[in-house]
N, C-alpha and C positions, 0 to 999 in steps of 0.2 A: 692386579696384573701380575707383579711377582710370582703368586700363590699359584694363579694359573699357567703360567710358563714352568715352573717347577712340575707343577702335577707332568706337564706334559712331557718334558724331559725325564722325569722318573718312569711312567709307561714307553716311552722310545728305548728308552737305554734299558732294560731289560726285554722289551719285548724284540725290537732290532729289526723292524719292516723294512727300513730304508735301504739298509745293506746286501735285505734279501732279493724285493719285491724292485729296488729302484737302484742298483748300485752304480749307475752312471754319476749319482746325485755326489760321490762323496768325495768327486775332487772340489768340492763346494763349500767340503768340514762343514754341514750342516749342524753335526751334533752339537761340535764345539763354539760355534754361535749359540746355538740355541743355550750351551750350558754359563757362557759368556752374558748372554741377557738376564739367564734368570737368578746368576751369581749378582752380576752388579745391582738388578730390581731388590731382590732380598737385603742388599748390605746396606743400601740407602734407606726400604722401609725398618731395616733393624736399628740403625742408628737414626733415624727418625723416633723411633719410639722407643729404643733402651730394653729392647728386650729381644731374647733369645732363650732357647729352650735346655742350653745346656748349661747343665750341675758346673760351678766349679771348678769340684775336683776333680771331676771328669776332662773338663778342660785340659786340668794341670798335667795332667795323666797322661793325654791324647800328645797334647806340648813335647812334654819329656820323651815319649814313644817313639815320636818323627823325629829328635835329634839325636837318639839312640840308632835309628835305622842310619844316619852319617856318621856318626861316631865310628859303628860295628864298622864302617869302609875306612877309617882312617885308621881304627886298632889293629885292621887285618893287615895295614902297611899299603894301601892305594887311597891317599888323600882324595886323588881326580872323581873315586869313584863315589863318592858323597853325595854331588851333584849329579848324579844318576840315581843314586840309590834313592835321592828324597823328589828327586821329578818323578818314579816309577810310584812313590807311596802317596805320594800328592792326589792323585785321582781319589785312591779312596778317604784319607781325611777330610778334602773339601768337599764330598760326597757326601760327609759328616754336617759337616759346617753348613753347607747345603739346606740339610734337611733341618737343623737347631734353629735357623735364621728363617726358617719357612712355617712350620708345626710348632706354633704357640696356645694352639687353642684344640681344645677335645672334637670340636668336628673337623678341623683340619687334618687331626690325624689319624679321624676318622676318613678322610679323602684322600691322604695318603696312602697306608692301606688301602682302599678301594682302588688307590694305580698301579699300583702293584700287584693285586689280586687280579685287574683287566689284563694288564701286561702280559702275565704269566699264562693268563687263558688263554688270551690269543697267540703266543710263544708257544702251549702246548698244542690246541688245536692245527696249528701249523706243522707241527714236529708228528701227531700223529696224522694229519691225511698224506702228508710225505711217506710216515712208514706205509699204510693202506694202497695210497695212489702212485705215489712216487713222484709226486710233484713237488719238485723239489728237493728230489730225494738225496740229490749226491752235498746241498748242502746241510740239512737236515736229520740225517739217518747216519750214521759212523757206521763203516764193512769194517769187521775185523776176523783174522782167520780165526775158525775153530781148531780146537785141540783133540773135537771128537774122535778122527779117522786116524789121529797122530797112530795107532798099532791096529791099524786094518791095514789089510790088502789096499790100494788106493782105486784098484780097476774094480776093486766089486762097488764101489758108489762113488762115479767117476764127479769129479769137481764142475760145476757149469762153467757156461761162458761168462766173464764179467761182465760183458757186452749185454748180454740176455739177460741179467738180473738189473729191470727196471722199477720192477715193482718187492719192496724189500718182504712184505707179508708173503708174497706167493713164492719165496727160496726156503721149499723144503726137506733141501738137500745135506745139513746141518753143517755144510763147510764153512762157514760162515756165520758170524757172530751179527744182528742190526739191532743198532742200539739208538736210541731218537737222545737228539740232543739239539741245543739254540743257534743264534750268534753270535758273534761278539767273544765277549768272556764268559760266555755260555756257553761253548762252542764244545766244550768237554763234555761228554755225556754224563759222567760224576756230578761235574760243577752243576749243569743243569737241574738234574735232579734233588741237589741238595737246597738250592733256591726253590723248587717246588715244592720242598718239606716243608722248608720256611714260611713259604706260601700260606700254606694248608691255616695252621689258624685265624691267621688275619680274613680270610674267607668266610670261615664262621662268625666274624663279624658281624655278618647281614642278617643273620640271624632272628626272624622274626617272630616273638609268641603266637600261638593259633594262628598264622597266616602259610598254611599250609601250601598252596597253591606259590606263593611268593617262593618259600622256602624250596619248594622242588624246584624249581627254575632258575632261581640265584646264590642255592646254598648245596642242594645234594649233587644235580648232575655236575655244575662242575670240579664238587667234591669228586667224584666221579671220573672225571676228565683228568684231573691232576694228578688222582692215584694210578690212575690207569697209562698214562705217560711218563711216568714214574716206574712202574713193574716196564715199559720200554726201553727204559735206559740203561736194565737190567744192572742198576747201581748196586750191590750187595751193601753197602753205607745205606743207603737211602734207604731201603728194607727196615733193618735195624730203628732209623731216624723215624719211620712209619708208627714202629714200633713204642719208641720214648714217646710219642705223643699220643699213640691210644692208653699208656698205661698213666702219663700226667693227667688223661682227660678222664677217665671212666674211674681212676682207683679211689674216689670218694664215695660213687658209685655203686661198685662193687665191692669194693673193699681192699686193703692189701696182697691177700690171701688168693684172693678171687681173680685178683687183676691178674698178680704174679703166672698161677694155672695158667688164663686167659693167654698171656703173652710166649707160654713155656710152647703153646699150642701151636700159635702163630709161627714160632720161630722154626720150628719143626716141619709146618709146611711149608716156612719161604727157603728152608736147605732145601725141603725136596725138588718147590721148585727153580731153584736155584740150579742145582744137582742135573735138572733136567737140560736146562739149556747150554748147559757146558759151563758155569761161573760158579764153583763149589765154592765154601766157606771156610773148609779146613787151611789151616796153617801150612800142610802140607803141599796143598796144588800150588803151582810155581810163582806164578802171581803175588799170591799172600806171602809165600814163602819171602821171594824179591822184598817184599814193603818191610817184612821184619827184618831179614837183614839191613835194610837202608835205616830203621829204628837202632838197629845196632851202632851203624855207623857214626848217628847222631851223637849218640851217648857218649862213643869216642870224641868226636868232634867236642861237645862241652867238656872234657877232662883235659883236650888238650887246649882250648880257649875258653875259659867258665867266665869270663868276665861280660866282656862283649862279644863274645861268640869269632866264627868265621867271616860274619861281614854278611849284609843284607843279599841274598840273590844268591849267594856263592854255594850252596848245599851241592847244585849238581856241575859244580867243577871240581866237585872231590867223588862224586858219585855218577854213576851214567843215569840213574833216576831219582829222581827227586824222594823228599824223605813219605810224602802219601799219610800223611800226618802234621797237620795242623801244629801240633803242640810241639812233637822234634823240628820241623822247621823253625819253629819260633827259636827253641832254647839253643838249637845247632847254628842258627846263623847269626842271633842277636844276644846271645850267652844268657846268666843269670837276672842280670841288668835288664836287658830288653823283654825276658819270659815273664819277669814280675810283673813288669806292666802290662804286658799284656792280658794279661791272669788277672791283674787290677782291674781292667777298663770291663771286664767281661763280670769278676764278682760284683763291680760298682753296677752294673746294671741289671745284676738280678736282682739284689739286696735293694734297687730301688725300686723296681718290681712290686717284690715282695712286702714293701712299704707299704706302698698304694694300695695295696689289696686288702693291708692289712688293716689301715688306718679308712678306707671309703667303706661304706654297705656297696653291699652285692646288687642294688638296685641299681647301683650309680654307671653311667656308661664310662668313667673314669677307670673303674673295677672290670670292670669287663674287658676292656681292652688292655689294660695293664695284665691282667691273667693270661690272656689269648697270647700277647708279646712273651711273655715269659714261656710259655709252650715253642714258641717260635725258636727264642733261643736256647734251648733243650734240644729242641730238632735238630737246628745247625750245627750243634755243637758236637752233636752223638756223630754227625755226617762228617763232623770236621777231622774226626778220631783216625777217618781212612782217607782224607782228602789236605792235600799242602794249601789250604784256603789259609793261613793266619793275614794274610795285608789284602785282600781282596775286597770292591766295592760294597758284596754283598752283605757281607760283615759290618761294615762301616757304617752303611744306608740302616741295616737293623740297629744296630747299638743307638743309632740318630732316632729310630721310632721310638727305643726304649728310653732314650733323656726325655724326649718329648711326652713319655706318657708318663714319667714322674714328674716334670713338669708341671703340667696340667693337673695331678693328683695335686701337687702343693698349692695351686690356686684353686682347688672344689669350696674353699670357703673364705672368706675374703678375711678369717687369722690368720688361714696359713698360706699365706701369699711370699714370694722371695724376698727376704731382706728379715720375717719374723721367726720369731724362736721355732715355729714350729719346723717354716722352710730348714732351719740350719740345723736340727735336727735330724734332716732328712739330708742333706749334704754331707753331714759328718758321722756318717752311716759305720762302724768298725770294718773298714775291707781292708789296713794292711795286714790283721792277723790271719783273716781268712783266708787273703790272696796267695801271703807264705804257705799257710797248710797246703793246698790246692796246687802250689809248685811242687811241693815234697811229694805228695798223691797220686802227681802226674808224673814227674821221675822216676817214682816207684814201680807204679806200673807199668811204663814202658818198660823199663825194665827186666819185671815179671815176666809180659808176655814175650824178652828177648830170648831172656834164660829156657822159658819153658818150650820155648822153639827150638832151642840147640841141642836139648838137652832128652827134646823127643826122637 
């Protein structure tokens, strides 16, 4: 019963029918019953049985992170705001916890994944007949003005009525930016997209040898559907995010060499078409420009608090936009302290990844899906580079599929089970040296691309 009410709240809470399709229902807080049942189901069969899917030190990790997000509010000098700051982060840890107390076994999260992969189908299938039909449109499709006419005449290609643009595919007037995106905290065309990257290889999951006919109907078109709702959200991140997972997937494939071309190719048609719709990539157009100055500002912000930072949430009270980066959000508002962990929880779960894959054959479905999750978090992470996602659900729920499928790796034979040398092997994986370098690499770079903006 647990497993089942989970599946079901993980397909609702991303895909978000109820809010759409039914929004009278939610002076009812259905979600949060539903997330109430399937919390208390889980915590009773986890301590019934003694078992949960997360590592340790991952635990430890996650522990220290959320009294770092209090802390940051009480170093910044507002005690009060502590108990905001950890009610706000609360969603996605227990979103965490959630899924560890749920996803103990390889087909579970094998089913996981597949609610996730539904959710997200039917979230985009909706987001695109909104852009086609427009049903739906005004919560589903984001208007933003374009910059195209910004030095035209305005009467030689006069603006429509907003009234008349029902249908978002047939304005092709270019005053006008329509970009498909969810609800919920999906509701960002970025953020949506970047969950659809995510998406992308737990989908290949389904993946069946010679079962061709299977495969086009459960694995290509909605490969298909997700990339293509994806180029709608016209996410310039998500492009990119596209991009690390064709070159994780094929560069064995083809090779280094071949990949590298292969991607040199790709990225040169997605400027162009980028270029076309008004959403360039250069540093220059004002957009991008905006995000590296607010990377600037970060950098200030950690010199002038490097410890615990400005305090959880506070970026855009020093800034009119938030910092549009993952990683300066983290080090700007939760300083050195809270960027290591964060850094930690993210190399502990590749490095466990990379375990799994390392230590199962390629037969094993343990392998397989610990591969696919590892691409997953590649994806998100590339997405995260242009997007303020560091304490967000989606993050969370992934990191929870990634213990789960080291998990699972450490039970494939019944030596390396939790509690034997092998498991704590695998627990005591070397990520604080890693996680240092990887602060220093991310400092750096931001950095870089601060200077080489200023300085162009």
């Amino acid at each position: 019963m647990s497993f089942g009410l989970f599946l079901v709240y993980v397909f609702l809470t991303f895909s978000r029918p109820i809010e759409l399709l039914a929004p009278e229902l939610g002076e009812w807080r259905p979600m949060l019953v539903l997330w109430l049942l399937a919390f208390v189901t889980a915590l009773v069969r986890t301590l019934q049985r003694r078992e949960w899917a997360a590592p340790p030190t991952f635990a430890k990790l996650l522990l220290a992170f959320t009294l770092t997000v209090a802390v940051s509010q009480v170093a910044a000098g507002w005690a009060g705001g502590a108990i905001g700051a950890l009610s706000s982060f609360s969603t996605s840890a227990l979103l965490y916890v959630l899924v560890v107390m749920n996803v103990t076994t390889i087909d579970r999260l094998k089913a996981a994944c597949g609610a996730m992969v539904a959710a997200m189908v039917v979230a985009a299938l909706l987001s695109t007949a909104a852009y086609h039909t427009g049903f739906h449109a005004k919560e589903l499709v984001l208007m933003q003005a374009s910059g195209k006419h910004d030095t035209e005449d305005p009467g030689d290609v006069p603006a429509p009525d907003e009234s008349e643009l029902l249908v978002p595919a047939d304005d092709h007037s270019g005053w006008y930016l329509w970009r498909a995106r969810g609800m919920g905290f999906l509701n960002d065309p970025n953020d949506f997209a970047q969950v659809m990257v995510m998406t992308l290889p737990m989908l290949w999951a389904l993946w069946r040898r010679r079962r061709w006919a299977y495969n086009l109907a459960w694995v290509a078109l909605p490969t298909v559907l997700l990339v293509y709702t994806t180029l709608l959200t016209q996410s310039r991140g998500a492009i990119l995010g596209i991009a690390s997972l064709l070159f994780f997937g094929v560069r064995k494939r083809l090779g280094a060499t071949r990949t590298t071309v292969l991607m040199a190719v790709l990225a040169v048609a997605g400027v162009a078409v980028s270029s076309g719709s008004g959403r360039a990539y250069s540093s220059g157009e004002q957009s991008a420009a905006d995000r590296i100055e607010a990377w600037s500002l970060g950098l200030g912000m950690l010199r002038s608090r490097p410890v615990f930072g400005l305090g959880y949430g506070n970026f855009v009270e020093h800034n009119y936009l938030t910092a549009h980066n993952s990683f300066v959000l983290c080090f700007s508002e939760l300083g050195l302290v809270g960027f290591f962990l964060w850094i930690g929880m993210l190399v502990l779960s590749y490095k466990g990844l990379s375990r799994v894959i390392e230590r199962i054959g390629p037969d094993h479905p343990e392998h397989k899906v610990a591969e696919l999750l590892r691409s997953s978090l590649v994806g998100f992470l590339t997405c995260a580079w242009f997007l303020s996602r560091a304490y967000e659900p989606p993050l969370f729920f992934l990191l929870g599929l990634c213990s789960a499928a080291w998990y699972c790796g450490a039970q494939h034979d019944g030596v390396n089970r939790p509690g034997s040398r092998g498991w704590l092997a695998m627990r005591d994986l070397p990520w604080a040296r890693t996680s240092a370098i990887a602060v220093v690499l991310a400092l750096v770079a931001v950095w870089m691309f601060v200077r080489l903006h200023f300085s162009s």
